[in-house]
Backbone as CSV, one residue per row, in Angstrom:
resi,resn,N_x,N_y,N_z,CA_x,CA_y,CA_z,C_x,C_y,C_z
1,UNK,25.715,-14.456,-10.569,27.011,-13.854,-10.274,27.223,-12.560,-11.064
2,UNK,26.763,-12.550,-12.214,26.881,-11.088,-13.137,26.100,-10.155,-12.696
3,UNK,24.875,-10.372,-11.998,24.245,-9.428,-11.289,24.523,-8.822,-10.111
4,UNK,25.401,-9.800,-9.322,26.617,-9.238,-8.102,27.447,-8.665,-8.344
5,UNK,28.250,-8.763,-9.577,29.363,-8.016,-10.295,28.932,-7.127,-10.656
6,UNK,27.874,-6.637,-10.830,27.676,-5.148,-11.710,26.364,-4.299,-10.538
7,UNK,26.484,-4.837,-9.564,26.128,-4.256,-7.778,27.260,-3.719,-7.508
8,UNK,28.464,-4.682,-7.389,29.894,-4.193,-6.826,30.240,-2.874,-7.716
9,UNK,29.949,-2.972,-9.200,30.485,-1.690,-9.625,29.944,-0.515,-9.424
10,UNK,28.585,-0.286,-9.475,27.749,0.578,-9.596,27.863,1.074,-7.816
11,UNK,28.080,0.282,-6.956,28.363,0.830,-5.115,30.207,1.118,-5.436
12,UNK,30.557,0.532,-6.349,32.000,1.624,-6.473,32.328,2.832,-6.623
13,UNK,31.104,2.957,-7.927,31.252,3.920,-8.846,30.490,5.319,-7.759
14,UNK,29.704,4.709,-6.963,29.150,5.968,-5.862,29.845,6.918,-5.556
15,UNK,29.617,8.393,-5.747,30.391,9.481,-5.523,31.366,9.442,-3.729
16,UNK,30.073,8.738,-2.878,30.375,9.063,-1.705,31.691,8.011,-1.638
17,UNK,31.523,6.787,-2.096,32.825,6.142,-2.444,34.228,6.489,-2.926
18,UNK,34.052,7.207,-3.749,35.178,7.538,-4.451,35.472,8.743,-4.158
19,UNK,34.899,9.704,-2.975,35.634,11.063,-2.437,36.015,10.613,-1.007
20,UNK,34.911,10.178,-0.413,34.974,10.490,0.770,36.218,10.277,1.784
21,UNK,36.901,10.945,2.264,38.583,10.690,2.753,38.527,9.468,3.522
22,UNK,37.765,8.763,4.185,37.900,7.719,4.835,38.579,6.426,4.241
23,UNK,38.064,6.454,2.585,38.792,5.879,1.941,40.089,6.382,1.215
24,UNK,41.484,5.807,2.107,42.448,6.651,1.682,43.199,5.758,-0.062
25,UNK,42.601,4.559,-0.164,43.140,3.820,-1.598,42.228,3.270,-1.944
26,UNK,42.762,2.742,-3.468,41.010,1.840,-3.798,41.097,0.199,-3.054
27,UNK,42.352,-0.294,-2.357,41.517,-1.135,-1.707,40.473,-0.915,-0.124
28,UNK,40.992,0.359,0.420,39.561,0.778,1.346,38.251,0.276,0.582
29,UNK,38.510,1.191,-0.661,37.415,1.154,-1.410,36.663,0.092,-1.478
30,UNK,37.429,-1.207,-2.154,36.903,-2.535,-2.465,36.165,-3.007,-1.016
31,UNK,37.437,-3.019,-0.031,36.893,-3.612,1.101,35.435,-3.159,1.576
32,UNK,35.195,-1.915,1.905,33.599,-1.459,2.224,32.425,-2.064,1.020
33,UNK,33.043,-1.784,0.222,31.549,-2.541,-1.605,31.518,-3.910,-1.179
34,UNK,32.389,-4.863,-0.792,32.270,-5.826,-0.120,31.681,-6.234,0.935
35,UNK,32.054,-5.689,1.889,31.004,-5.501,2.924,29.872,-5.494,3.177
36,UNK,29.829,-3.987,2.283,28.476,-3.156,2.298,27.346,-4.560,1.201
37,UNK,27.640,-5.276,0.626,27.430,-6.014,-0.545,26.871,-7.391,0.508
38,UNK,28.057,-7.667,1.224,27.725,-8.893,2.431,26.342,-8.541,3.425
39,UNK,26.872,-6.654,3.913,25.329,-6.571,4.682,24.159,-7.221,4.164
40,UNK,24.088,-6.632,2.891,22.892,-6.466,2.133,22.225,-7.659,1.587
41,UNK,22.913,-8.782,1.024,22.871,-9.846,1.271,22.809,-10.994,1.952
42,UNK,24.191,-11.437,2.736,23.888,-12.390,3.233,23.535,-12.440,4.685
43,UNK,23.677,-11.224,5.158,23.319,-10.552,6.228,21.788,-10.669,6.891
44,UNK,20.736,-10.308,5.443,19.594,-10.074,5.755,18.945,-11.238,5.735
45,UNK,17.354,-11.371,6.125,16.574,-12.142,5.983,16.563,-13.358,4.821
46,UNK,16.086,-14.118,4.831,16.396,-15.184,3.617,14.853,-14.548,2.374
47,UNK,15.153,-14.542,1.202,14.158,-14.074,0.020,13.529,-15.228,-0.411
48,UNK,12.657,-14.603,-0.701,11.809,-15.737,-2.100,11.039,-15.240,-2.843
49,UNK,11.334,-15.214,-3.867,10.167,-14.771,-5.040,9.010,-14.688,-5.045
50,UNK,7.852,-14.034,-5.619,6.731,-14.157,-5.629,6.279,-13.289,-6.657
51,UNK,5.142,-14.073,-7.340,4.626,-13.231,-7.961,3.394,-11.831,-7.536
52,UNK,3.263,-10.648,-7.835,2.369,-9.758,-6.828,2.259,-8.982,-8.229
53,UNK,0.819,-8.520,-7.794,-0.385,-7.823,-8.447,-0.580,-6.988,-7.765
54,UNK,0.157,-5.756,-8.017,-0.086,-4.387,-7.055,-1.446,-3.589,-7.351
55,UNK,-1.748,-3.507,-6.049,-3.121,-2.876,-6.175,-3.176,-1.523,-5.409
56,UNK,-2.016,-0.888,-4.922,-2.183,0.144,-4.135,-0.789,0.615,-2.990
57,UNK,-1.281,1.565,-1.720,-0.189,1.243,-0.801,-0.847,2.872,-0.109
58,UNK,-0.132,2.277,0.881,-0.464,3.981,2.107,1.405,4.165,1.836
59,UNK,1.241,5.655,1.850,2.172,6.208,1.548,3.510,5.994,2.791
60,UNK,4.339,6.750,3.154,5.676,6.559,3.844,4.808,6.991,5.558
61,UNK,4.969,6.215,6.688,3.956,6.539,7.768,5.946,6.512,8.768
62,UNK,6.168,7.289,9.806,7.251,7.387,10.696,6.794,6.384,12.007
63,UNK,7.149,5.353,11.650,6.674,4.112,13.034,8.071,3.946,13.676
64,UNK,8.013,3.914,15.068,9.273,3.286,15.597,10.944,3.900,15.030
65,UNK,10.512,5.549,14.625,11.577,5.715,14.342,11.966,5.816,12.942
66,UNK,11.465,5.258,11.945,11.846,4.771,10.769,10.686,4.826,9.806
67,UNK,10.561,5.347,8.469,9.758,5.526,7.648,9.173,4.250,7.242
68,UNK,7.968,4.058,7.004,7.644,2.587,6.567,6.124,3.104,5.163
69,UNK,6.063,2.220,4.408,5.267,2.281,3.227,4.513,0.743,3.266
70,UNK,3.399,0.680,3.598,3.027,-0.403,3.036,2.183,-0.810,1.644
71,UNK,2.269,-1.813,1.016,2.161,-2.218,-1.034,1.457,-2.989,-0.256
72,UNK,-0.414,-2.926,-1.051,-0.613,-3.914,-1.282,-1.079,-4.703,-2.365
73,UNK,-1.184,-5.708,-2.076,-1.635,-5.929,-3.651,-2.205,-7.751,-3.177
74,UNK,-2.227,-8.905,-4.497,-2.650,-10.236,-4.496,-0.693,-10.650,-4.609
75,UNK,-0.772,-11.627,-4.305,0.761,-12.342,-4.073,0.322,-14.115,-4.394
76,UNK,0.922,-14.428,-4.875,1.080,-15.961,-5.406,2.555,-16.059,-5.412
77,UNK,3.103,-17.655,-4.468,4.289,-17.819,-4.810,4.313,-18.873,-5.965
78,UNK,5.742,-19.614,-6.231,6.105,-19.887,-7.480,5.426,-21.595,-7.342
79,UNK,4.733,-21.746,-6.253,4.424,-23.901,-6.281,3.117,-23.083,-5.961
80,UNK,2.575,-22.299,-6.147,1.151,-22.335,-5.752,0.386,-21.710,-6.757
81,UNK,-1.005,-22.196,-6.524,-1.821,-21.554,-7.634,-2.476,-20.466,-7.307
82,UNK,-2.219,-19.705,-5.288,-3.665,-19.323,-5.345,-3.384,-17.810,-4.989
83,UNK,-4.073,-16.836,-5.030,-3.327,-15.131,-5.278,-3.397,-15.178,-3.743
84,UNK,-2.860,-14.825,-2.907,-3.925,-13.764,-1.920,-3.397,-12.560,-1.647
85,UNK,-4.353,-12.066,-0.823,-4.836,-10.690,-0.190,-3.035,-10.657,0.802
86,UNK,-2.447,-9.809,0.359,-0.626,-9.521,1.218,-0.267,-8.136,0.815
87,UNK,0.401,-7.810,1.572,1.544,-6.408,1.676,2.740,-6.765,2.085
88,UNK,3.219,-5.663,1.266,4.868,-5.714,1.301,4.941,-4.037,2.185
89,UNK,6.196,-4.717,3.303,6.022,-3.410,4.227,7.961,-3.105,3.727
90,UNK,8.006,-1.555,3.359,9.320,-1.334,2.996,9.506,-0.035,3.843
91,UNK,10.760,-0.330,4.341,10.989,0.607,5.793,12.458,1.388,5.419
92,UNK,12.374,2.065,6.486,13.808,2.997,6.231,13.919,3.376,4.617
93,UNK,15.551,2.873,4.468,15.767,3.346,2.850,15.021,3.377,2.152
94,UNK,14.409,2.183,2.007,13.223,1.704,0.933,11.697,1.916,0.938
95,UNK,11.615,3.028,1.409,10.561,3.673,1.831,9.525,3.984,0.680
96,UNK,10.989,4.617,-0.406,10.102,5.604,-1.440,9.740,4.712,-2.618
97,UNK,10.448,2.647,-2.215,9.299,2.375,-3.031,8.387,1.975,-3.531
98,UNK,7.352,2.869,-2.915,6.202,2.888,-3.641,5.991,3.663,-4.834
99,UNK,7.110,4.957,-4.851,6.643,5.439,-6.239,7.088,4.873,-7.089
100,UNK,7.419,3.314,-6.966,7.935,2.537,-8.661,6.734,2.015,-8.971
101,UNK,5.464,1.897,-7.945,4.704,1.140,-8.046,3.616,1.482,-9.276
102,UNK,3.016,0.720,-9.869,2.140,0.808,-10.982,0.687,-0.039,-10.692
103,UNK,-0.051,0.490,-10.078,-1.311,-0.305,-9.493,-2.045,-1.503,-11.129
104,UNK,-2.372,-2.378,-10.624,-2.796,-3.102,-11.761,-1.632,-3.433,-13.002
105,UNK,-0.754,-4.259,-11.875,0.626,-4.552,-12.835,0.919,-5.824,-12.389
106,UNK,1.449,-6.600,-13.050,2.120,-8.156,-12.684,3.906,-7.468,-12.173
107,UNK,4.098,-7.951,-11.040,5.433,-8.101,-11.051,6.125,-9.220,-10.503
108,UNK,7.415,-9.885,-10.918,8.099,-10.621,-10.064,9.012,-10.267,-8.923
109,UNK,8.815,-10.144,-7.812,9.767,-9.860,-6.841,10.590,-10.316,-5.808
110,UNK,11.804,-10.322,-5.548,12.260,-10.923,-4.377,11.829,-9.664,-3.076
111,UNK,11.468,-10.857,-1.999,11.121,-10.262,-0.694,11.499,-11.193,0.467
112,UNK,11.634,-10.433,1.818,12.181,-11.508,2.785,10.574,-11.850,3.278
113,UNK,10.656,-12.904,4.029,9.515,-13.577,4.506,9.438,-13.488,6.036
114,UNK,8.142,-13.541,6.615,7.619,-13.442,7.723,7.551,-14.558,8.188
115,UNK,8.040,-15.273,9.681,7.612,-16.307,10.139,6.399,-16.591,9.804
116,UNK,5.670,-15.549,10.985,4.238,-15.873,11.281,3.092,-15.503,10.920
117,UNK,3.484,-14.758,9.701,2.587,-14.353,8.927,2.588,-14.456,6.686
118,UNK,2.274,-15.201,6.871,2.430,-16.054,5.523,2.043,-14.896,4.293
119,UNK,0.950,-13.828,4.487,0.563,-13.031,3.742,1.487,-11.388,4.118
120,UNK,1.998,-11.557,4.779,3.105,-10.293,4.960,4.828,-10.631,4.945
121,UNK,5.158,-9.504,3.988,6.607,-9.666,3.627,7.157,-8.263,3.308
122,UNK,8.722,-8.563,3.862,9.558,-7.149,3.835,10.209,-7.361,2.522
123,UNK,10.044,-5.665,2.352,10.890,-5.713,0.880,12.694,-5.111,1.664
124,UNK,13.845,-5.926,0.590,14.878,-5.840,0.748,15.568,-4.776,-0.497
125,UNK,16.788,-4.537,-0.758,17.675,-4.386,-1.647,17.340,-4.641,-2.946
126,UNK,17.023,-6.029,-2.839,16.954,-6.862,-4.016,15.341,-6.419,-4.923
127,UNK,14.437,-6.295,-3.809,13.380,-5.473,-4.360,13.436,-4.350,-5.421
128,UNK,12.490,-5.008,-6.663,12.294,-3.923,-7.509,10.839,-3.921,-8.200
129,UNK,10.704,-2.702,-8.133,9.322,-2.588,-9.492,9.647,-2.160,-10.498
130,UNK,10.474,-2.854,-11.577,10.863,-2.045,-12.730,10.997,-2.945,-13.555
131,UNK,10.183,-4.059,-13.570,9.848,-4.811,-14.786,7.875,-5.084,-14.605
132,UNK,7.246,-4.293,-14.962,6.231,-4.576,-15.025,4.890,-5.022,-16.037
133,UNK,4.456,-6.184,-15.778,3.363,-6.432,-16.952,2.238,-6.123,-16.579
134,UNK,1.265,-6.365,-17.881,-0.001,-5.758,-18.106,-0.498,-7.007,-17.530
135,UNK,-2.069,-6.834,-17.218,-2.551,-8.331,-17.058,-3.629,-8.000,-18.226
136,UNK,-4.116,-9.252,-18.378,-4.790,-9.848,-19.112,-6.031,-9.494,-19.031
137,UNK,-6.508,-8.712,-18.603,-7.898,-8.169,-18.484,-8.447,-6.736,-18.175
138,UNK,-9.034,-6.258,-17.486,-8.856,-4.446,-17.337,-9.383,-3.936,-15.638
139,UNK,-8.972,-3.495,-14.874,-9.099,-3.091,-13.941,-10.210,-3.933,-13.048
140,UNK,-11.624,-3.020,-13.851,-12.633,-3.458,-13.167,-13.350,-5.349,-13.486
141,UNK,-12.530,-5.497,-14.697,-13.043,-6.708,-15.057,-12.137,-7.967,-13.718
142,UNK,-10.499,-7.493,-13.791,-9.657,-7.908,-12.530,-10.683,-7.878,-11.301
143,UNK,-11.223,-6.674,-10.836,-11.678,-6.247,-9.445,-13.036,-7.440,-9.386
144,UNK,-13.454,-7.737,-10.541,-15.151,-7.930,-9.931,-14.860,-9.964,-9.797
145,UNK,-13.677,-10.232,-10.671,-13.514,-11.771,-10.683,-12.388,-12.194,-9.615
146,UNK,-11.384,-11.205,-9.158,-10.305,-11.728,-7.950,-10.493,-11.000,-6.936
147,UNK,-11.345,-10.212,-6.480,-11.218,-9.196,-5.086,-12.272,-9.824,-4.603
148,UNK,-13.139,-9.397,-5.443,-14.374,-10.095,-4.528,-14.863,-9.666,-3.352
149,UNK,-15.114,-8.297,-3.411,-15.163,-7.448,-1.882,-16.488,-6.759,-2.208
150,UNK,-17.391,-7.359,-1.199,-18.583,-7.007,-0.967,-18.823,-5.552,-0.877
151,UNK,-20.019,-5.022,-1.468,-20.257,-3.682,-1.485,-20.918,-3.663,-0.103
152,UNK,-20.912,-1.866,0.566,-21.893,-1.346,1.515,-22.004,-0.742,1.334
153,UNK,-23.753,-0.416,1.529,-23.716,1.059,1.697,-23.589,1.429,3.135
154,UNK,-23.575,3.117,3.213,-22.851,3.715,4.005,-23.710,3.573,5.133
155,UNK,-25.129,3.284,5.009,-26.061,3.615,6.164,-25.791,1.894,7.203
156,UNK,-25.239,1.142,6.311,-24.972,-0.236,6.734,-23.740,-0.702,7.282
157,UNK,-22.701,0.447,7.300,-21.155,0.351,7.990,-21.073,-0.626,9.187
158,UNK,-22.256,0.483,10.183,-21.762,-0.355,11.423,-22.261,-1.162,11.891
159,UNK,-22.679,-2.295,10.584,-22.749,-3.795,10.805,-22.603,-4.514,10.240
160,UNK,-21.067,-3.745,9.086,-20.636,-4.578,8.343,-19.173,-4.094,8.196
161,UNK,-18.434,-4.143,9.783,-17.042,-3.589,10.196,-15.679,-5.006,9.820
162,UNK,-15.181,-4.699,9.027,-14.080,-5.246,9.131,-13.960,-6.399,10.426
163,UNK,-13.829,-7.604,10.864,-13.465,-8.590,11.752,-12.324,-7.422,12.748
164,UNK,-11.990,-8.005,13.261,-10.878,-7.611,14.843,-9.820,-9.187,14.649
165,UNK,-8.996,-9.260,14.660,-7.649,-10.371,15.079,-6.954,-9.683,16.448
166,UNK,-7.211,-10.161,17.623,-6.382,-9.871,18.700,-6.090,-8.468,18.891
167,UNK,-7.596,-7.638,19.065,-7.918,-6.667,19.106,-7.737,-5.338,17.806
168,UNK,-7.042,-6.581,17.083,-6.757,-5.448,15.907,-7.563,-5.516,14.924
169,UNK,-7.409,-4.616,13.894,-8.562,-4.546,12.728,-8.052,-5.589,11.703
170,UNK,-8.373,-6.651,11.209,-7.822,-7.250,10.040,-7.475,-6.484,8.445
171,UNK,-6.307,-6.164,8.244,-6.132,-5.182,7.384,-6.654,-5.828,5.957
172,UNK,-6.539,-7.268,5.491,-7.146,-7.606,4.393,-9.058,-8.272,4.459
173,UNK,-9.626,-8.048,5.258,-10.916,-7.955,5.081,-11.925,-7.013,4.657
174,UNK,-11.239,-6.799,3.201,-12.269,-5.295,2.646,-13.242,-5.621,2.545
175,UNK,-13.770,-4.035,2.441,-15.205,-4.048,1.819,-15.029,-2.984,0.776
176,UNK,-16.392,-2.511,0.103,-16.694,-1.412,-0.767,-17.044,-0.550,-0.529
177,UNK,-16.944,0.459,-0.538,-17.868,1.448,-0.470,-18.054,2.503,-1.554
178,UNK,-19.463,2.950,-1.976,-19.337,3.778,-3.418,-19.955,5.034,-2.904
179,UNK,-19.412,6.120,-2.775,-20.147,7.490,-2.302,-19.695,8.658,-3.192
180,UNK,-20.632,9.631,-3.079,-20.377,11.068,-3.614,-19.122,11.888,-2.798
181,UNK,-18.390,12.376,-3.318,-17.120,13.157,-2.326,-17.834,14.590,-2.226
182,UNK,-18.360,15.059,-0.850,-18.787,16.431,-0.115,-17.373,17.264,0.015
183,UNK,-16.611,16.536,0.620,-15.383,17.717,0.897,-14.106,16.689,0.638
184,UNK,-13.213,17.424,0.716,-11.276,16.490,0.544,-10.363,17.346,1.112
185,UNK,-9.504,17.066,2.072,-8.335,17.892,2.630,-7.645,16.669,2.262
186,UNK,-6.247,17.632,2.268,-5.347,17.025,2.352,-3.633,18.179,3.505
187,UNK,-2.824,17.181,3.643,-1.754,18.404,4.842,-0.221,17.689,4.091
188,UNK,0.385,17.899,5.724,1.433,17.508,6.139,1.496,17.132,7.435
189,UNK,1.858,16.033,8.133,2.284,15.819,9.345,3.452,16.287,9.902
190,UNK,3.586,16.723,11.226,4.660,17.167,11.662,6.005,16.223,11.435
191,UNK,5.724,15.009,10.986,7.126,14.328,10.940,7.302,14.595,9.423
192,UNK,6.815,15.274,8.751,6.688,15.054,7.082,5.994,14.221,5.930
193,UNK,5.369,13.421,6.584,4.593,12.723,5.872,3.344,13.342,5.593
194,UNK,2.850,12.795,4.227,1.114,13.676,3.760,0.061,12.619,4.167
195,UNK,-0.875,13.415,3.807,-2.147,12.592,4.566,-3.042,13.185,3.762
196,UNK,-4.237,12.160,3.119,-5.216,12.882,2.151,-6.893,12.305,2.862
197,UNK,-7.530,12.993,2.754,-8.834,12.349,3.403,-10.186,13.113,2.300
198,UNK,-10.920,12.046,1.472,-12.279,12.346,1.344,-13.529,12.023,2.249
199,UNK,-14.410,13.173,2.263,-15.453,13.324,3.014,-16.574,12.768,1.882
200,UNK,-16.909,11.587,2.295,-17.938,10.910,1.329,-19.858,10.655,1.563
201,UNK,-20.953,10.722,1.201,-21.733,10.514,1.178,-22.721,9.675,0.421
202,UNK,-23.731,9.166,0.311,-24.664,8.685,-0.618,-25.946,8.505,-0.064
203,UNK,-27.107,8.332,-1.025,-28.791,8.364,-0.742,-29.135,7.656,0.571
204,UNK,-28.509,6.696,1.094,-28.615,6.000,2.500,-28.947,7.030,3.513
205,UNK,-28.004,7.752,3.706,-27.601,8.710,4.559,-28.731,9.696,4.503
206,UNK,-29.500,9.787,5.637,-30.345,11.262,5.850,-29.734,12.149,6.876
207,UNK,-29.963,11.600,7.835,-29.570,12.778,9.381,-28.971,11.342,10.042
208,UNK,-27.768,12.152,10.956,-27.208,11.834,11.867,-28.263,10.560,12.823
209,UNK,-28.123,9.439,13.092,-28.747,8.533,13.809,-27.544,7.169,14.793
210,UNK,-28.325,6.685,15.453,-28.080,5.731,16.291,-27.998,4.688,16.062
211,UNK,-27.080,3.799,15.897,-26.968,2.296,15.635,-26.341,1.413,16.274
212,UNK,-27.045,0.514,17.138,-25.809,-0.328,17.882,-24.817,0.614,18.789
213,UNK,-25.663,1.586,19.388,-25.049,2.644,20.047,-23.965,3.389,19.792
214,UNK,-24.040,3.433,18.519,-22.585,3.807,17.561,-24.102,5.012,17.166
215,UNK,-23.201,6.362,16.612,-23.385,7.692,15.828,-23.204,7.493,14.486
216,UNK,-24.323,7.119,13.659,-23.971,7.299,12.443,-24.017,8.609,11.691
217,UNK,-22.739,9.463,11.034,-23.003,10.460,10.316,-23.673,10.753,9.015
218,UNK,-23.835,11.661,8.823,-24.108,11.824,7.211,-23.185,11.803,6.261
219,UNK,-22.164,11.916,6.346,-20.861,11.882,5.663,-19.739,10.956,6.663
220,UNK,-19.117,10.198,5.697,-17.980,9.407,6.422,-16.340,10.155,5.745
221,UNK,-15.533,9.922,6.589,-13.891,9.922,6.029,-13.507,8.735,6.066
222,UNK,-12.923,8.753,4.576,-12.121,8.149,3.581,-10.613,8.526,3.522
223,UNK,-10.057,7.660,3.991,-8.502,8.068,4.364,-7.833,7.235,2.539
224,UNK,-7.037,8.269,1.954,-6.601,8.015,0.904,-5.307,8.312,0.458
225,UNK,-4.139,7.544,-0.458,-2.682,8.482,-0.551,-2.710,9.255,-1.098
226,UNK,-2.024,10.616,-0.517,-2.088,11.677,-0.904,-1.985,12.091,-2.893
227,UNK,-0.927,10.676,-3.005,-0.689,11.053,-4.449,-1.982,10.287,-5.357
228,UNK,-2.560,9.903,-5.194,-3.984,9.283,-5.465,-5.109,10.075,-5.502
229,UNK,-5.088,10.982,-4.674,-6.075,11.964,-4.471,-6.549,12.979,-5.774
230,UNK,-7.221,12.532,-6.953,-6.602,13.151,-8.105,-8.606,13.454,-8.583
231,UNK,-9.425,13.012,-7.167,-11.056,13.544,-7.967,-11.414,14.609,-7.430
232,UNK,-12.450,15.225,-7.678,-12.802,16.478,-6.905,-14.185,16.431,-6.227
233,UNK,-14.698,17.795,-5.426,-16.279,17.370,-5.004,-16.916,17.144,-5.994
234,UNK,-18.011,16.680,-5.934,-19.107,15.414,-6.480,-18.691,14.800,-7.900
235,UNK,-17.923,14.126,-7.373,-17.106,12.970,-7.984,-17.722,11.665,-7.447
236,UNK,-18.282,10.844,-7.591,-19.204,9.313,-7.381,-17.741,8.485,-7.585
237,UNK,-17.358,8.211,-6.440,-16.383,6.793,-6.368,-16.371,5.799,-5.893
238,UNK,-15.388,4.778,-6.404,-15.816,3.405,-5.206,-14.061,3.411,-4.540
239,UNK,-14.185,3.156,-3.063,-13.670,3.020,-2.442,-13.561,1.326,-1.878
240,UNK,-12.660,0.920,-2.128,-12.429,-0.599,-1.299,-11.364,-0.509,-0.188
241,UNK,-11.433,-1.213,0.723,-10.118,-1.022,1.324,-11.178,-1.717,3.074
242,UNK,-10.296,-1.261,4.272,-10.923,-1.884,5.479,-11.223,-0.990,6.771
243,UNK,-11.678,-1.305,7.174,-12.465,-0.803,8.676,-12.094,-0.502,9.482
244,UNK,-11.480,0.604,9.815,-10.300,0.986,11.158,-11.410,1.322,12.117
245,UNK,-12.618,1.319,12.483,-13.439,1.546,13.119,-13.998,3.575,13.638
246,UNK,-14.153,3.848,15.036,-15.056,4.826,14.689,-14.336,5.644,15.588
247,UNK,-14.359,7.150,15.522,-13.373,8.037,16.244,-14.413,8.352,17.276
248,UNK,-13.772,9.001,18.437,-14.422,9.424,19.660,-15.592,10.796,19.472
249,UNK,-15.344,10.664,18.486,-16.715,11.967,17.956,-17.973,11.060,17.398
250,UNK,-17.418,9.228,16.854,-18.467,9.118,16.300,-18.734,8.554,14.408
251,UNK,-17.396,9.467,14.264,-17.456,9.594,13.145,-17.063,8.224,12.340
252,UNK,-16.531,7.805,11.288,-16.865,6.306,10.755,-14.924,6.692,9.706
253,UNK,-13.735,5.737,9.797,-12.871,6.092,9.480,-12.544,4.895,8.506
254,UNK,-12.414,5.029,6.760,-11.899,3.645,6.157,-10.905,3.782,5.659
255,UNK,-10.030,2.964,6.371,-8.594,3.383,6.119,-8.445,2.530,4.573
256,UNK,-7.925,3.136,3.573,-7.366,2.526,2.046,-6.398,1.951,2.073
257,UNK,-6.474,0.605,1.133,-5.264,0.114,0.618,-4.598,0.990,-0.430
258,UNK,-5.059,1.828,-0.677,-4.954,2.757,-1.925,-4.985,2.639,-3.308
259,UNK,-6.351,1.677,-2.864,-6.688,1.222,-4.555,-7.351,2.447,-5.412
260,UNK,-7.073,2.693,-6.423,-7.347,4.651,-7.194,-8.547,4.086,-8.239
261,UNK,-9.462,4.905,-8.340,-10.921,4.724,-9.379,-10.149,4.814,-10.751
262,UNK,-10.349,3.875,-11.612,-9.673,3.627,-12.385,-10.887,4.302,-13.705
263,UNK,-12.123,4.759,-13.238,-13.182,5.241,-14.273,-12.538,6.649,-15.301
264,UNK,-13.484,6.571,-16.371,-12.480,7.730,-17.621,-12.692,9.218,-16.968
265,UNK,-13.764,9.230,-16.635,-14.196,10.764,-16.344,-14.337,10.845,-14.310
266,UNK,-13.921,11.971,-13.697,-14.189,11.806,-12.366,-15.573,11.572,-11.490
267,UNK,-16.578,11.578,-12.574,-17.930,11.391,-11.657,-18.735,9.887,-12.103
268,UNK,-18.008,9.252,-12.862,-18.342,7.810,-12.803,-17.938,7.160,-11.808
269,UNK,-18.384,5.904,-11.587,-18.311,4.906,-10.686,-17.683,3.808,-11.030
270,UNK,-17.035,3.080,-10.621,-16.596,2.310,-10.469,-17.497,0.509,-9.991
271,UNK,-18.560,0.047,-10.995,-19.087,-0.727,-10.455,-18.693,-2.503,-10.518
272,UNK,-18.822,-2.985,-10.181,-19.025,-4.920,-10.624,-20.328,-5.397,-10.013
């Protein structure tokens, strides 16, 4: 209840509250913080806690109208012992947060829940990243004992693609991949959103060839968040994340959870 009481003040204390002429007294006032307090609450989806181990996120994407960010990370709820592989998809308002996010952090969070999908959940209001712990171990020591995501090399992609679920790509069936970065763009999309892409290679790779009637290149794109994007050319990284499959040129596309090389210097690797 003290945490509802000091919601109500702080949506009082809002400038747009306390000018805006619509409210001609402060009980207008009260009445909308009320309201606005009921939307937000009892209005929405039902929550439940969970514990989540952020490991990443694709930045703000314009779907259906409305900005969306997806977090992912490991999720354990509060009767269970076991992490898994989930994202938290935060839309509209709550778009931007991902920049609370701190990759390789314990947090507790309330989120609404998905019928039909047990490993996906919307973040609400109540969502926050602003109590975050350390874990107990260090990045790569985390990566090589709970991820558990098989390495490839690059010459071996296209026969070791991410599964399909009902024609779609399964977004938590990573793999690895460790390559040299040849080139990196990065833009803007016409709706405003950024977009970062490394052009990656390694010793596998000679010339352009045929596989399974698929074009294998010499270099693949590595789709990455823009604010992540922090190595330069020949920088040796490992990339984890999943298999959006192959563009009409051929070319080989791995879309990131936006897990970031956590190595000291930019041309180390990232191994387990």
């Amino acid at each position: 209840m003290e945490e509802l009481w000091g919601e109500f003040e702080n949506y009082l204390k809002d400038p747009f509250v306390q000018t805006d002429p619509q409210f001609r007294t402060d009980d207008d006032r009260y009445r909308y913080v009320l309201e606005l307090l009921w939307v937000i609450h009892a209005a929405q989806p039902p929550t439940e806690t969970i514990y989540f181990i952020a490991l990443g996120y694709f930045e703000p994407r314009v779907t259906k109208g409305e900005p969306t960010t997806r977090i992912y990370g490991l999720a354990r709820k509060p009767k269970s012992e076991k992490l898994e592989r989930s994202v938290i998809l935060a839309r509209g308002s709550l778009a931007d947060l991902y920049q609370q996010v701190v990759p390789f952090k314990l947090y507790k969070l309330k989120v609404a829940t998905m019928r039909r999908a047990e490993n996906v959940f919307l973040a609400t209001p109540q969502t926050r990243f602003d109590e975050a712990k350390p874990l107990n171990m260090d990045p790569q020591e985390f990566i090589r004992r709970e991820l558990k995501v098989p390495i490839v090399r690059l010459a071996d992609v296209p026969n070791a693609l991410s599964r399909r679920v009902d024609r779609y790509v399964d977004e938590f069936d990573w793999r690895g991949l460790v390559g040299i970065v040849v080139r990196k763009n990065f833009g803007t999309r016409p709706d405003g959103s950024t977009w970062a892409v490394y052009t990656v290679s390694d010793d596998s790779l000679g010339t352009d060839y045929v596989s399974n009637d698929v074009i294998v290149p010499v270099a693949f794109t590595v789709w990455v968040p823009y604010s992540m994007m922090k190595y330069d050319v020949d920088s040796k990284l490992f990339f984890p994340g999943y298999d959006n499959g192959w563009s009409r040129q051929g070319s080989f596309h791995e879309r990131l959870p936006g897990l970031p090389d956590h190595s000291e210097a930019s041309r180390e690797v990232m191994w387990w």
